[in-house]
C-alpha positions in Angstrom: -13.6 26.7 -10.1 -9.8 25.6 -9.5 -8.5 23.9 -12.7 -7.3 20.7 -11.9 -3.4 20.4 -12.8 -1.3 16.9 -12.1 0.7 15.3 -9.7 3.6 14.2 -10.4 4.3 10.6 -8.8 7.8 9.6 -8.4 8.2 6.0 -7.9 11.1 4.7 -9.0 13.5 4.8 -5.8 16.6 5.3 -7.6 15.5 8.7 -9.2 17.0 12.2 -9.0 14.9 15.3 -9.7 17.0 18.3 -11.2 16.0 21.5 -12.6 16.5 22.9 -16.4 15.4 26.1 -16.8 11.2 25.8 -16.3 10.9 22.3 -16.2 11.3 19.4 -13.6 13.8 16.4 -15.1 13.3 12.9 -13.2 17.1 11.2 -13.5 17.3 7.7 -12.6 21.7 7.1 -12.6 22.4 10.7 -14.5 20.1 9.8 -17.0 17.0 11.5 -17.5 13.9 9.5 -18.0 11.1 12.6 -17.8 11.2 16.1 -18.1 7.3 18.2 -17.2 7.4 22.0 -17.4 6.9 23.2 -13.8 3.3 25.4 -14.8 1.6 21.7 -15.4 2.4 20.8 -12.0 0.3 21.6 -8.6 2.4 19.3 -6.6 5.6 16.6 -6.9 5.5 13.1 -4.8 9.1 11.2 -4.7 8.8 7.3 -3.2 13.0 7.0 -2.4 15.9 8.1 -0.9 17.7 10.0 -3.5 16.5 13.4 -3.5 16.0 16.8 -5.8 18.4 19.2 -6.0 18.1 23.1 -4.3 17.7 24.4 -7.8 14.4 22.4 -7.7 13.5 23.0 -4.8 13.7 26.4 -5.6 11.7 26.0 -9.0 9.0 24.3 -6.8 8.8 26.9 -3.9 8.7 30.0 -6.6 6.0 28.6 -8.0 3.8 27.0 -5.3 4.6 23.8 -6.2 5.0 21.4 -3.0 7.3 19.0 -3.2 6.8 15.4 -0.8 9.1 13.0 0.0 7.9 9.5 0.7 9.7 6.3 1.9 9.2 3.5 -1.0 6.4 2.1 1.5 4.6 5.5 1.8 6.0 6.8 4.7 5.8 10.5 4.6 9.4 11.9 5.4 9.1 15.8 4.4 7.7 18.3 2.6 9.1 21.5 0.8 6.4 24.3 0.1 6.8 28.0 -0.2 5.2 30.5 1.9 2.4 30.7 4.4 -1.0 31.4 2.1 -4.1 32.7 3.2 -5.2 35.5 5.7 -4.1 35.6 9.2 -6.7 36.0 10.3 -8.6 32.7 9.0 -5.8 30.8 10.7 -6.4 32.8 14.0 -10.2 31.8 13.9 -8.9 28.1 13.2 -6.6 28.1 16.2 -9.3 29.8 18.1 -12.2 27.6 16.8 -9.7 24.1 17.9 -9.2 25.5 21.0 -13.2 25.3 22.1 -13.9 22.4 23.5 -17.5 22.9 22.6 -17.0 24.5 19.0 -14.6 21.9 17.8 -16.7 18.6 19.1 -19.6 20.4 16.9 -17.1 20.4 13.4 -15.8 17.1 14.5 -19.6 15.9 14.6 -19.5 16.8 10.8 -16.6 15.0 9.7 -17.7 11.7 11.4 -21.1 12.2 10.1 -20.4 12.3 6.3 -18.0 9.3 7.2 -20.4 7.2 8.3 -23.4 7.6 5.9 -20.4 7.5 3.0 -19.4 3.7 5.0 -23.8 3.2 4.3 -23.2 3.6 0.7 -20.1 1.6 -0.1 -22.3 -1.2 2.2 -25.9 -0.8 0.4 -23.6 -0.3 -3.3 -22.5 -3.7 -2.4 -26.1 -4.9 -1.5 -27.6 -3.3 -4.8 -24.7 -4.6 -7.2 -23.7 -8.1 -5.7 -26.9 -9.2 -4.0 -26.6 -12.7 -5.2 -22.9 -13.9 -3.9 -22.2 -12.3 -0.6 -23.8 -12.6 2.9 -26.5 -9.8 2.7 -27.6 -10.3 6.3 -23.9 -9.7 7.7 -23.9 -6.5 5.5 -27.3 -5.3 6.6 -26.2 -6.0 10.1 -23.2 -3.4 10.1 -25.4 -0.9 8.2 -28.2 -1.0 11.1 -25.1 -1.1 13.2 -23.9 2.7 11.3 -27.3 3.9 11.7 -27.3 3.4 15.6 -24.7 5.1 15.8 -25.4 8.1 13.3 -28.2 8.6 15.6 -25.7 8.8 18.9 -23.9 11.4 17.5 -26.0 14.2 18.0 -25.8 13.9 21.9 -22.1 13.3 21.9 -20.7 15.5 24.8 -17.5 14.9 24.3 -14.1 14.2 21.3 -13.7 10.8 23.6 -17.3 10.2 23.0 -17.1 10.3 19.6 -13.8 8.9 19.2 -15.6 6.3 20.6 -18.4 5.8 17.9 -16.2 6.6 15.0 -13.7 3.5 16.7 -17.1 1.0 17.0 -18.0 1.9 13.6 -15.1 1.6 11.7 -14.5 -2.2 13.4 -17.1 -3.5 11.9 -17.3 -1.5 8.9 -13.6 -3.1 8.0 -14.9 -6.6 8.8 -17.7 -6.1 7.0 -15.8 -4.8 4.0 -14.4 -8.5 3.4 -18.0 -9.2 2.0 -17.1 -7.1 -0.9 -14.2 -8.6 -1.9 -15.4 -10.6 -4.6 -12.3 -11.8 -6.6 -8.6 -13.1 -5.3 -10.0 -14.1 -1.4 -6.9 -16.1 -1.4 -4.8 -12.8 -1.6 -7.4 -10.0 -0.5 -9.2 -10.1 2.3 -9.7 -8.0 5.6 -9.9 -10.1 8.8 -9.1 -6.4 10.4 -7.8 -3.1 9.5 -4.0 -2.3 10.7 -1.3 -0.4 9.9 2.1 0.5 11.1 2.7 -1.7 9.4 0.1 -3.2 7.5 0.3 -7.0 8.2 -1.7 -8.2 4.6 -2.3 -6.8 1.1 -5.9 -5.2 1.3 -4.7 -3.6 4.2 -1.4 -2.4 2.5 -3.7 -1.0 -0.6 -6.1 0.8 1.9 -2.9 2.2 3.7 -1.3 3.6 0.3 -4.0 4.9 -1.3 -4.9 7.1 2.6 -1.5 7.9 2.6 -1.8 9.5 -1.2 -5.4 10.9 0.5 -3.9 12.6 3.2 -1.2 14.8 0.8 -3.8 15.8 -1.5 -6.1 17.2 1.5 -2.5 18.3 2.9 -2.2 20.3 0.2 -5.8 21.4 -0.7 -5.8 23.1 2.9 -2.6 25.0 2.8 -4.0 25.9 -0.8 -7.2 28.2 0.9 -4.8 29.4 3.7 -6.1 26.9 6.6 -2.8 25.2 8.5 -3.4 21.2 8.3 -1.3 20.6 11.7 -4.2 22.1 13.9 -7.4 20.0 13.2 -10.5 19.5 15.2 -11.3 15.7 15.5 -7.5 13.8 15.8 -5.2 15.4 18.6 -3.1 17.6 18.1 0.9 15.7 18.1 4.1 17.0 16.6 4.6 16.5 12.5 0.8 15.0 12.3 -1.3 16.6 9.6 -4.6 16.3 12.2 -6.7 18.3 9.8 -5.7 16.7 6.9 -7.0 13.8 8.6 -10.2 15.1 10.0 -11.4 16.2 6.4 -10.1 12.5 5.2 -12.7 10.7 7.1 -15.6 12.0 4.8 -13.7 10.7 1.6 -11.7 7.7 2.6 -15.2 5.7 1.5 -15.5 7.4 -1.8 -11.7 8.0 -2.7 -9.9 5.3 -1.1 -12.4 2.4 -0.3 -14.2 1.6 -3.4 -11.0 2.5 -5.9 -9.5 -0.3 -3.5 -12.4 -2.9 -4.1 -12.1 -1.9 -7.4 -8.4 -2.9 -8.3 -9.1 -6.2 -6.4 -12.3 -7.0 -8.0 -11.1 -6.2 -11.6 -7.8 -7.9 -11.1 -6.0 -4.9 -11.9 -4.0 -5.9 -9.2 -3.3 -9.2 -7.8 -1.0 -10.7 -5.3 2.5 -10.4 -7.3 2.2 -6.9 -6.6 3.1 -7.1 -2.8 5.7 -8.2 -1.0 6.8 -8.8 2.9 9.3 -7.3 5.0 11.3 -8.7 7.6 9.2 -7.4 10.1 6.0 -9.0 8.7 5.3 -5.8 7.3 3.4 -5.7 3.7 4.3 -3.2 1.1 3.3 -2.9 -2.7 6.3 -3.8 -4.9 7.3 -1.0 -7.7 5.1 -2.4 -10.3 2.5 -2.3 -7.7 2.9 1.4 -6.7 2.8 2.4 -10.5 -0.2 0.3 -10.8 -2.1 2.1 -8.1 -0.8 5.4 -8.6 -2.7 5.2 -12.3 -5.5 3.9 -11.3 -5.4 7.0 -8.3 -5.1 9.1 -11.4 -7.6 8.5 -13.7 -10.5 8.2 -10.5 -9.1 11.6 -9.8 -9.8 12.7 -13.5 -13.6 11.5 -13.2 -16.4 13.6 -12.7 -19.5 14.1 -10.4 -21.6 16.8 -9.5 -21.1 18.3 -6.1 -24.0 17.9 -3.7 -23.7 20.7 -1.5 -22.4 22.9 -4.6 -24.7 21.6 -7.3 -21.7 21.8 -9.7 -19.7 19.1 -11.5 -16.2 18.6 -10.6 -13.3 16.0 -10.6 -13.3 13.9 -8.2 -9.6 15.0 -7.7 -10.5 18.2 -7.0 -13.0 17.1 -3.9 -10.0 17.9 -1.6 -9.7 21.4 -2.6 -13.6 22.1 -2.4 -13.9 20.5 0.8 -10.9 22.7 2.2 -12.5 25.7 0.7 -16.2 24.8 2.4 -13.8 24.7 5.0 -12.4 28.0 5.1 -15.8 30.1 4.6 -17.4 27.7 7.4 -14.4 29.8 9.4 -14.8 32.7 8.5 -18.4 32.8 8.8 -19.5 33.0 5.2 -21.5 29.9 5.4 -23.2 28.4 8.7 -22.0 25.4 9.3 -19.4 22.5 7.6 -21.5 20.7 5.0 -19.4 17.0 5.0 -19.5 15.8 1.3 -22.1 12.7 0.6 -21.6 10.4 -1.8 -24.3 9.4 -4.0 
């Protein structure tokens, strides 16, 4: 199995990242705050404006490194990586595979699948652990609600279709969610989810911690040799990662959802840690980021035992398994996509 090697999360907007010899060097006003030999590293995330130089770059690219810039509200801007990896000839069976109407309805099926029966667990979690204080009848409602619509799947005959039930679902799922925010309702609360921007703090967090989601899975794919622009569920549209965000479904639940509840819940963070823009937009702050971004880490560092493999993993390295059940679904090594469940 893959060894699991760190991230390094950029946050402070002011910094600079320079080469010396092997290792990176973070520089916040020429001078340097953090220096990481380049072997320790799988990927580099910069939140800011102010760039790396083409010596890093370089560094990063020799050594399959990629390198993602961000905008200090998690924008993605761009991405350096080195060369294609992977056969040819998996991404010709990808292209082909997206290109069937009928063939990519059937992965699509999958990913929406394992998304909804992970929503069932973060509901009947809630049930099981907070019974007491929160309306169990609205929760049981969505869940009956999720079910219904599991069982629609099957004879879905086309991506509008189940666009369709993976919209319906998700509505109420969201709404629902509220029930589980147990601590800080002044500050934390989800009336409904949206984004571009992200108009209140829980659905700031959620945003963030997708948006850190989506480059993992980003790079997980590029990793096994699948391209991450050419998915099967979102539609295809210029600079969109539409595979990255099919295979995000399955874990938004498990990665982004409950760490979210979590932080909010535990008061690990609390209101001071967002602020608004101009545009009503809400954004974390920097303390906020750094907050989240640990707490991103050390769920990433946990472990679990894979369902479909029977093996135990970090959960930070869910992304690159999924992306590899992936590419042998493709290539015909296994029969079908097995979504990950959450237990």
């Amino acid at each position: 199995m893959r060894k699991l090697l760190n991230t390094l999360y950029v946050t402070t907007p002011e910094s600079y990242l320079a080469r010396d010899g092997e290792n990176v060097v973070v520089r916040v006003e020429n001078e340097e705050k953090f220096r990481i030999p380049i072997h320790n590293l799988e990927a580099i995330v910069c939140f800011g404006y102010m760039g790396a130089s083409p010596q890093l770059m370089q560094l990063c690219t020799e050594n399959n490194v990629s390198l993602s810039f961000l905008s200090p509200s998690g924008r993605f801007l761009g991405r350096v990586s080195g060369r294609v990896r992977g056969n040819v000839l998996l991404r010709r069976t990808q292209y082909l595979r997206a290109d069937n109407r009928e063939e990519s309805l059937e992965i699509a099926k999958a990913f929406i699948i394992g998304k909804l029966v992970n929503c069932r667990t973060v509901l009947g979690r809630g049930i099981r652990d907070h019974g007491a204080v929160i309306d169990c009848d609205k929760v049981r409602a969505a869940d009956a609600l999720l079910i219904e619509n599991l069982l629609k799947i099957e004879d879905c005959t086309s991506a509008d279709m189940l666009r369709g039930i993976e919209g319906n679902c998700a509505k109420f799922y969201f709404v629902t969610l509220d029930e589980l925010i147990l601590k800080q309702k002044d500050d934390f609360y989800l009336v409904e989810r949206n984004r571009r921007p992200p108009l209140d703090n829980m659905n700031a967090l959620l945003s963030f911690l997708y948006t850190l989601l989506a480059h993992d899975l980003e790079s997980a794919l590029e990793t096994v040799g699948l391209d991450p622009y050419v998915g099967f569920f979102h539609t295809d549209r210029p600079g969109r990662p539409s595979l990255a965000l099919d295979m995000m479904e399955e874990l938004r639940p498990f990665m982004a959802d409950r760490l979210a509840l979590n932080l909010v819940n535990m008061k690990q963070i609390s209101g001071r840690d967002f602020m608004k823009k101009e545009n009503g937009g809400v954004i974390l702050t920097d303390d906020g980021r750094k907050a989240v971004i640990a707490a991103w880490q050390k769920r990433k560092r946990e472990m679990i035992t894979h369902p479909y493999l029977n093996e135990k993993i970090p959960i930070g390295l869910l992304p690159y398994v999924q992306a590899m059940l992936m590419a042998r679904f493709l290539r015909g090594d296994i029969d079908g996509y097995p979504p990950f469940f959450m237990n």
